[in-house]
N, C-alpha and C positions, 0 to 999 in steps of 0.2 A: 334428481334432475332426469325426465322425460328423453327417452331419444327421440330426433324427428323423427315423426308421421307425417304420414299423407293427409292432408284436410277432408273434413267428410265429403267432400264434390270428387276428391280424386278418390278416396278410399271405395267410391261407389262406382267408380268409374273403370278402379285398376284392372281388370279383368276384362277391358273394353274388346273388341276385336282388335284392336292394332297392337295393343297389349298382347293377345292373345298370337298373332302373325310375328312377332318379338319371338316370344318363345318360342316357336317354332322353326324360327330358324336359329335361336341357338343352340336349339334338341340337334336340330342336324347339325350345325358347327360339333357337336360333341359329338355324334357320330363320324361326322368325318375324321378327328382325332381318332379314333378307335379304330376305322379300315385302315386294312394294309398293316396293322401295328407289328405283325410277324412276319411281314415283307422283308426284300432283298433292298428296295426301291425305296425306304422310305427317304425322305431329305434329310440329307446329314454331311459330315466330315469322314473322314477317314480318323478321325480319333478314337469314335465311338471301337473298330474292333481293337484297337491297342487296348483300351477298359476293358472289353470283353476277354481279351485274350488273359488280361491280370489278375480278373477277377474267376476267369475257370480255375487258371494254375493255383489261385491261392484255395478257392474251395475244395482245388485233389490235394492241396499238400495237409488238408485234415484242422490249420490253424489260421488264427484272424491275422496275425503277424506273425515274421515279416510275408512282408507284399513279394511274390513269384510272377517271374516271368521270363522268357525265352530270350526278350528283345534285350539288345544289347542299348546300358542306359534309360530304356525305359521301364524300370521298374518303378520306382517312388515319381509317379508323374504327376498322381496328385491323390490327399489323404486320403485316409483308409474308409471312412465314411463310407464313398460311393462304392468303392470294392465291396464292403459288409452288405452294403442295401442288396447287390447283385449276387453276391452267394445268399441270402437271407429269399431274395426273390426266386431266384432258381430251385433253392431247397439244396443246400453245397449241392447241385450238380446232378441231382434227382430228374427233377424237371427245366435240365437248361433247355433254354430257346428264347429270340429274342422278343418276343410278345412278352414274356413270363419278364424279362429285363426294362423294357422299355414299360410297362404298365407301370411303376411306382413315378417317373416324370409324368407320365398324362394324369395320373391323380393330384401330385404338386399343380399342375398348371393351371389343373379346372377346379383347384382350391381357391387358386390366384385368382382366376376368372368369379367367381363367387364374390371376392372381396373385393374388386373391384366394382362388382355390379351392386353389390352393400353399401360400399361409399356415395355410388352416384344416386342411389334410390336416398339415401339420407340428405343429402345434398341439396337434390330437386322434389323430393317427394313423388317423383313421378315414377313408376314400376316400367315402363317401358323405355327408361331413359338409363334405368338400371339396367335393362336387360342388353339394351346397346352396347353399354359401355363395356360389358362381357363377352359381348359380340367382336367389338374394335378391337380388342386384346387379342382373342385368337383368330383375331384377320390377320395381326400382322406376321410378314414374313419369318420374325426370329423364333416368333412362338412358335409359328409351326415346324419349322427348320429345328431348332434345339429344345425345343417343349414339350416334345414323346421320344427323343431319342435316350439312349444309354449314355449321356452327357450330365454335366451338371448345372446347366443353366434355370432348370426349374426347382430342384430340391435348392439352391444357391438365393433363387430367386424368393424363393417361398419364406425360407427363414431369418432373411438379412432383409426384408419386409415387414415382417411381422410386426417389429416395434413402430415403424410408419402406419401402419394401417391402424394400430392400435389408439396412438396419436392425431389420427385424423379422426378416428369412432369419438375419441376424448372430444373434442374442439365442435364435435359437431353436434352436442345434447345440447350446447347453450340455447340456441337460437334456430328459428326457424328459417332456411335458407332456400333462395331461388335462381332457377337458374336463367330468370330473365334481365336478373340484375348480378352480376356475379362478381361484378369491379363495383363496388358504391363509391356513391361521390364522393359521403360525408365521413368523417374520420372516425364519429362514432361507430358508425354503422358492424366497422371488423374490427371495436376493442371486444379486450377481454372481459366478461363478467366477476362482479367482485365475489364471489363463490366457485373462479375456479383456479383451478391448482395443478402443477405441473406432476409427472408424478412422482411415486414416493421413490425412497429407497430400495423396500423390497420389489416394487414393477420394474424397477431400473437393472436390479438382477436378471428378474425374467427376460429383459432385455439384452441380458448380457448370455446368458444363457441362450437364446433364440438365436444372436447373432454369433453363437461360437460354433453352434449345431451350423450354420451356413458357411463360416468358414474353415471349417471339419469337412466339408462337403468339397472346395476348391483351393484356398490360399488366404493364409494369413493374411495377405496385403491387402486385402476386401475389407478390412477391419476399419482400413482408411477412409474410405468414401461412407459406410457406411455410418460409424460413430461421427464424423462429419455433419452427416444429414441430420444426424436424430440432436445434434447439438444444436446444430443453426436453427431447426426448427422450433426449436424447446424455446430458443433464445428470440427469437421473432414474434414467437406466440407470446410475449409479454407486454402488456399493456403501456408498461413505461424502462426504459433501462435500468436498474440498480446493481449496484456491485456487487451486493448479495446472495440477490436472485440470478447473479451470472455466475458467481462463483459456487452455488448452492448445484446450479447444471451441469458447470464443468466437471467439478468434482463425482456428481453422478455420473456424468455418460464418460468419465473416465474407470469410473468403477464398473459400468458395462462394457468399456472395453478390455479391462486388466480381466474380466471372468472371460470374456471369450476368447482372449489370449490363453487363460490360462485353459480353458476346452481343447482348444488346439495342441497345445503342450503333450497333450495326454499320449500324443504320438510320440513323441522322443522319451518318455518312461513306458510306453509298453513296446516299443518296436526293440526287438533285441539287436538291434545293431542304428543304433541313433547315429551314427556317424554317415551312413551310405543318405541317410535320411535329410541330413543336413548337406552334404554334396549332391547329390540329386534333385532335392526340392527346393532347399532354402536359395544354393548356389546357381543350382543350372538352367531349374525351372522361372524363377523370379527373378535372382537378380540379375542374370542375363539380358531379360526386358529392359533393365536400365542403361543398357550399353548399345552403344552402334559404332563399329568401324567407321562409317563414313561422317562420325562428329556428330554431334546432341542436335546444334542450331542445324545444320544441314539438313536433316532430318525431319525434324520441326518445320521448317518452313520451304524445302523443296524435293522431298521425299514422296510425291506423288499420294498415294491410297496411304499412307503412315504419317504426312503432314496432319498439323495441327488444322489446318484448313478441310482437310477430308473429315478428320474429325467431328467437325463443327457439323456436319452434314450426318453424321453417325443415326440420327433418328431417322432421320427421314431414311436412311438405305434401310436401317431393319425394319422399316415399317414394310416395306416393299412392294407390292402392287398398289399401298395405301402411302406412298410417300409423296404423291402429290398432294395429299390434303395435306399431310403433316408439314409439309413447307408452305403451304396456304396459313396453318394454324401460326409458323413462326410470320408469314408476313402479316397476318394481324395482330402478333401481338409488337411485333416491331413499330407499324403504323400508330397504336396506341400507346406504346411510350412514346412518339416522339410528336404525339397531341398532345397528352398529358405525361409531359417530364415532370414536372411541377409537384406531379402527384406523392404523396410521403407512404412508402412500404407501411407505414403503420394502417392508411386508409385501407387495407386489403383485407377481406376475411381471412381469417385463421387458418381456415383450409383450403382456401386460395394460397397464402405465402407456404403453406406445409408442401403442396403439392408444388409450388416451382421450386421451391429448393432442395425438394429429393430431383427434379430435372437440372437443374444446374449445379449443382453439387458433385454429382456423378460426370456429368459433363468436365469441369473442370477438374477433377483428380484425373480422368484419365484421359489429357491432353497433356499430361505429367511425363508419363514414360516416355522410354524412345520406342519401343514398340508399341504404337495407338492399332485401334483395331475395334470397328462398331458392335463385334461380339461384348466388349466390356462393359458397352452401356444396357444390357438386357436385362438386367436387376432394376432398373430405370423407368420401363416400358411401361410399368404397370399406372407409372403417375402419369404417362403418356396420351398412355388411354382412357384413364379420367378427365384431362385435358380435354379431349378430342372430344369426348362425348358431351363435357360441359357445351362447348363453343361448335356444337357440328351444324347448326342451324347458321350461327354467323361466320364461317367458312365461305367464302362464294362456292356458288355453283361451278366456278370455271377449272377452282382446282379440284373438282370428282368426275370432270370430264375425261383429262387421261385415262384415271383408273380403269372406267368404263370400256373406253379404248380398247387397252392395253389385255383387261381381261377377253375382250372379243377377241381379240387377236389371239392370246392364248388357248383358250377354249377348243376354238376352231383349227389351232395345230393337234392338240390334243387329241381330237377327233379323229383329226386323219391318221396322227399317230394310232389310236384304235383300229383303224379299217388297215392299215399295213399289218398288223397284228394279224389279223383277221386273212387276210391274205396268204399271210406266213403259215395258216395252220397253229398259229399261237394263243389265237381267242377263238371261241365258238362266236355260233350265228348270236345267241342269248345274250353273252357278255358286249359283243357289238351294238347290239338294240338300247341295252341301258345305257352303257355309255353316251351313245347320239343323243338317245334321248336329253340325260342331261344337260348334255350338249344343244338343243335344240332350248330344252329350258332357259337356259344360262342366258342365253343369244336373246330369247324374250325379255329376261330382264334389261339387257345390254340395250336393245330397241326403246324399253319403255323408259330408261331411266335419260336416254337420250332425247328421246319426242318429249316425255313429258317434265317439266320441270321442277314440280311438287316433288316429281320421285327420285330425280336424278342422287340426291344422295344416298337414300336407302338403299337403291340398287347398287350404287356403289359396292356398297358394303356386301350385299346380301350376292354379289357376282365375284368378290373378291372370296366368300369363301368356298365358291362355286367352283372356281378352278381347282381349290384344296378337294373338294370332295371329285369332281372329274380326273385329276391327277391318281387322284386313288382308287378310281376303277378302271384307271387304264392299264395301269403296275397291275390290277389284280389276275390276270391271267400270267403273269410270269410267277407272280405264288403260287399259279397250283401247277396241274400236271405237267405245262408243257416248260414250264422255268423248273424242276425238279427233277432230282433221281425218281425212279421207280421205286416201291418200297421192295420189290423182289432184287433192285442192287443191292440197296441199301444193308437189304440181311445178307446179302453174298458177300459182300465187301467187307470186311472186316481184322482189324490188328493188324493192316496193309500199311506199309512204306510208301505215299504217293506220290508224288514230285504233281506241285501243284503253283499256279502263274500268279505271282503276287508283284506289285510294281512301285508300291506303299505300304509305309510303315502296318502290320498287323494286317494287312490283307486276305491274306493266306487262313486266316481266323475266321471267315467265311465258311470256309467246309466245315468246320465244326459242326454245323448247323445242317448243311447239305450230305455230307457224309461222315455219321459219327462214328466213334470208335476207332480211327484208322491216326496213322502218324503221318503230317506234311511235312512235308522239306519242301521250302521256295524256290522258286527262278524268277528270274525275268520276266514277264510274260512282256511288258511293251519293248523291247529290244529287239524282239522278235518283226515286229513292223517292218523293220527297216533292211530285214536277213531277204536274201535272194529263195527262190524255191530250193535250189539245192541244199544252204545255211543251214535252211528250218526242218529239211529231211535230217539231216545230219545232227542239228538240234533234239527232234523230236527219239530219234536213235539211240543219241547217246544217253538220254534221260531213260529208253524204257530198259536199258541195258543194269541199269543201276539201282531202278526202282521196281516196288512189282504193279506198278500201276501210272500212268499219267494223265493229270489233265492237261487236255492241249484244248488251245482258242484257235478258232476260224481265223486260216489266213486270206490276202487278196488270192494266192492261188487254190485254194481248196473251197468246193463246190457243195455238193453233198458227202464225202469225204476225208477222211484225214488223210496226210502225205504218207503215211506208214501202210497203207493197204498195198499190197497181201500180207506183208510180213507183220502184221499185228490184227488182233481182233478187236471190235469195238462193244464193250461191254457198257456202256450206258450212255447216254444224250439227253442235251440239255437246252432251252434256248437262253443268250444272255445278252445283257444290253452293255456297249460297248462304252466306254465311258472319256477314252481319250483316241483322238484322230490325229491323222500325219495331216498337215498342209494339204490342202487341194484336193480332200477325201469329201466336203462339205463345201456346195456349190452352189449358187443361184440355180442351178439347171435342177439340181438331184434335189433338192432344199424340202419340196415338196413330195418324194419317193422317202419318206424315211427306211424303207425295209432295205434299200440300196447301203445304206452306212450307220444306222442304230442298231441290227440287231447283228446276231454272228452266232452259231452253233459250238456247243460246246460236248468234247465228248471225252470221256471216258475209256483207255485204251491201254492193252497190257499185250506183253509180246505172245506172239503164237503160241500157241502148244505144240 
């Protein structure tokens, strides 16, 4: 059995220039993944340095197990998997730094992106409908937020996929499929071919296998949603119901998930202390999720951002500056069930029903816990963005309007954000120019896609990954010199004691990167906010008395500065972006002055000689 191809009118055509303006912007969508990848700036959590911090200590302590680390309780936060990948990336420790960490998730991602834009090209036969769909994925906000960071939402993503996508390739050599018809009437139209076959036993390992490697990567409980999918799907793709053929599925994707359980396992026989492993992960990390003080239904139904109701909404937030089409795409598809209720799940193509029920499937397990959270649906995305590219033409126009919006508006803070940079002494004239520039680009799209209305959705798209790549040449002047130690500290400073301002969990894990080789000890740093001028003298005091070195953060009273001059010298500076404010530090007045309250000087200081 043939996989779809393109018809010879399209195979001669694939290369068209609009073809060609496809690829081209997801050559830059992949470049813009790659800028900044060894940033301070890139989008993330505060998770990412907890991992990093577990993942240095385990590659000095010379072994894979057990997992080390400083924090108290957070050692076993999640399998060893992504620990290994990060000592294996770094080289135990050879070559740490976070470009060298974060490069194996942007490889998972643009793997994802590949398979996605392979579906949709089998799908429609059209090459630039493939390329979209690859495009829609790294628009949206989670991919980019957790798709290059030292997290695990892309290795998680990639492998507890795998068996879906495999499943969709399968269903999709029968028949030749379009994407002008994608609901057919007739009920023949999405049965199964009498030559095809669900699969075997041994691909059902591979499955199981695939799906142990993803949850080796996060949490056993992913086992759930995921063997779920690959069940309902198997069971839908059936031509007719049989007992057999249900029981012939179960029994398979129960054996892919008893092998990926049993992947997972491999942790409690090699970690020499399986008990801390079972209190920390099994206990503290997951089944705590199942619990809320304030009652399950409570929770459920009026718990704000953790309701079952916020939930429902889960796509559309990670989609993010793309969440107006994705709620465009639910009100078309609501409007079409409630034309055609009538219609029987069997009339659907195969990879029509495969792709909504890897979206409602994951939806419904994780409106399950008591702690819901749109991070859970990101293993989800991928059929998201097949979705969107199916149906992007019958979307209105009115929902890529915001986007458009929303990106101008972005862009154009961003901007100014650069020219405050720029002001500070923090960007050259050169970094200033590109940025605008794009900045000026961006704004062209945002114009044409609004006057014209042929364009208006491509620009969507092609302005949404516009702020991603503007975002990242505005951070790029804090990567280099003037966000940096000098490398003449850098060698001076060394096997030092620092006392250095950490506010969150693994913060302080920052210098590793900024000043190697030296030992932190935390404080406060935002408590300090709220200290008087004299508080933070006496603060900054008793710290250099203790330590041979501090970093101290730019207070409202300190200028050019620290409160310790004369009596201290300042051995290094730095600029840094401040990332939480007191009430009334952030104004309608100042809104547009960012140098006023986003950045603050950071220096380096040890007592007199």
């Amino acid at each position: 059995m043939q996989p779809i191809l393109p018809s010879n009118t399209a195979a001669s055509q694939i290369w068209s220039k609009n073809t060609q303006a496809w690829l081209v912007l997801l050559v830059l969508a992949v470049f813009t993944y790659i800028l900044g990848l060894d940033g301070q700036y890139v989008p993330t959590n505060g998770d990412e340095l907890v991992y990093t911090h577990i993942a240095r200590l385990t590659a000095a302590s010379g072994h894979w197990l057990p997992l080390v680390s400083d924090l108290d309780h957070m050692r076993n936060t999640k399998p060893p998997l992504l620990f290994w990948q990060g000592i294996v990336a770094g080289d135990w420790g050879q070559h740490w730094s976070m470009g060298a960490l974060r490069l194996p998730s942007v490889i998972y991602t643009l793997l994802i992106a590949l398979f996605i834009g392979s579906a949709v090209l089998r799908i429609t036969g059209d090459m630039r409908k493939g390329l979209m769909a690859a495009c829609i994925y790294l628009a949206f906000l989670c991919t980019f937020r957790y798709g290059r960071t030292y997290l695990t939402s892309a290795p998680e993503s990639f492998w507890l996929n795998a068996p879906m996508f495999f499943l969709l390739w399968q269903q999709l050599r029968s028949s030749q499929l379009h994407l002008e018809q994608p609901v057919p009437t007739s009920a023949t139209s999405g049965s199964f071919n009498s030559d095809e076959r669900t699969p075997g036993w041994l691909t059902h390992l591979g499955f199981g296998f695939a799906m142990g490697i993803g949850v080796a990567y996060k949490s056993f409980a992913l086992i759930a949603p995921a063997a779920a999918t690959l069940w309902c799907a198997q069971i839908l793709a059936l031509p007719r119901w049989h007992w057999r053929e249900t029981f012939d599925i179960t029994f398979k994707v129960t054996l892919s998930a008893v092998v990926a359980l049993g992947i997972f396992g491999l942790w409690f026989v090699l970690d020499p202390d399986p008990k801390a492993v079972w209190q920390e992960f099994v206990i503290g990390e997951n089944a705590g999720k199942l619990s809320n003080s304030a009652g399950y239904w409570h929770t459920a139904f009026l718990a704000g951002g953790f309701s079952i109701w916020a939930q429902l909404l889960g796509y559309a937030q990670n989609a993010g500056l793309l969440a107006f089409v994705v709620l465009g795409l639910m009100t078309l598809g609501t409007s079409a069930i409630w034309r055609r209720w009538q219609l029987p799940l069997s009339s659907l193509p195969n990879y029509f029903r495969t792709v909504l029920i890897w979206l409602v499937v994951w939806l419904l397990v994780f409106t399950l816990p008591s702690q819901r959270s749109a991070r859970y649906l990101i293993p989800a995305m991928p059929a998201l963005a097949i979705m969107v590219a199916l149906f992007w033409q019958r979307i209105g126009r009115s929902w890529f309007i915001p986007s458009l919006l929303l990106c101008g508006v972005f862009m154009t803070f961003l901007g100014r954000i650069s020219w405050a940079e720029h002001d500070l002494g923090i960007a050259n004239t050169y970094e200033l120019i590109v940025t605008l520039l794009a900045v000026i680009i961006g704004s062209i799209l945002v114009l044409a896609g609004l006057i014209k209305s042929a364009w208006t959705r491509n620009c969507a798209l092609a302005t949404t990954l516009a702020v991603f790549g503007i975002f990242g040449l505005t951070t790029a002047p804090l990567n280099g010199p003037s966000g940096l130690y000098q490398d003449k500290v850098i060698q001076d400073i060394r096997a030092k004691r620092i006392a250095v301002p950490s506010s969150f969990n693994g913060q302080f894990e920052r210098f590793e990167f900024l000043l190697p080789g030296n030992r932190f000890v935390a404080y406060d740093g935002d408590a300090r906010l709220s200290f008087s001028k004299a508080e933070n003298s006496e603060k900054l005091k008793s710290l250099l008395d203790i330590h041979d070195a501090v970093i101290w953060l730019q207070t409202r009273d300190e200028a050019s500065e620290p409160l310790c001059l004369p009596d201290c010298r300042i051995i290094g500076h730095r600029w840094e972006v401040r990332g939480r404010h007191q009430s009334g530090e952030i104004t309608v007045n100042n809104l547009w002055y960012p140098q006023q309250w986003l950045f603050r000087q950071e220096w380096l200081v040890a007592k007199s000689v």
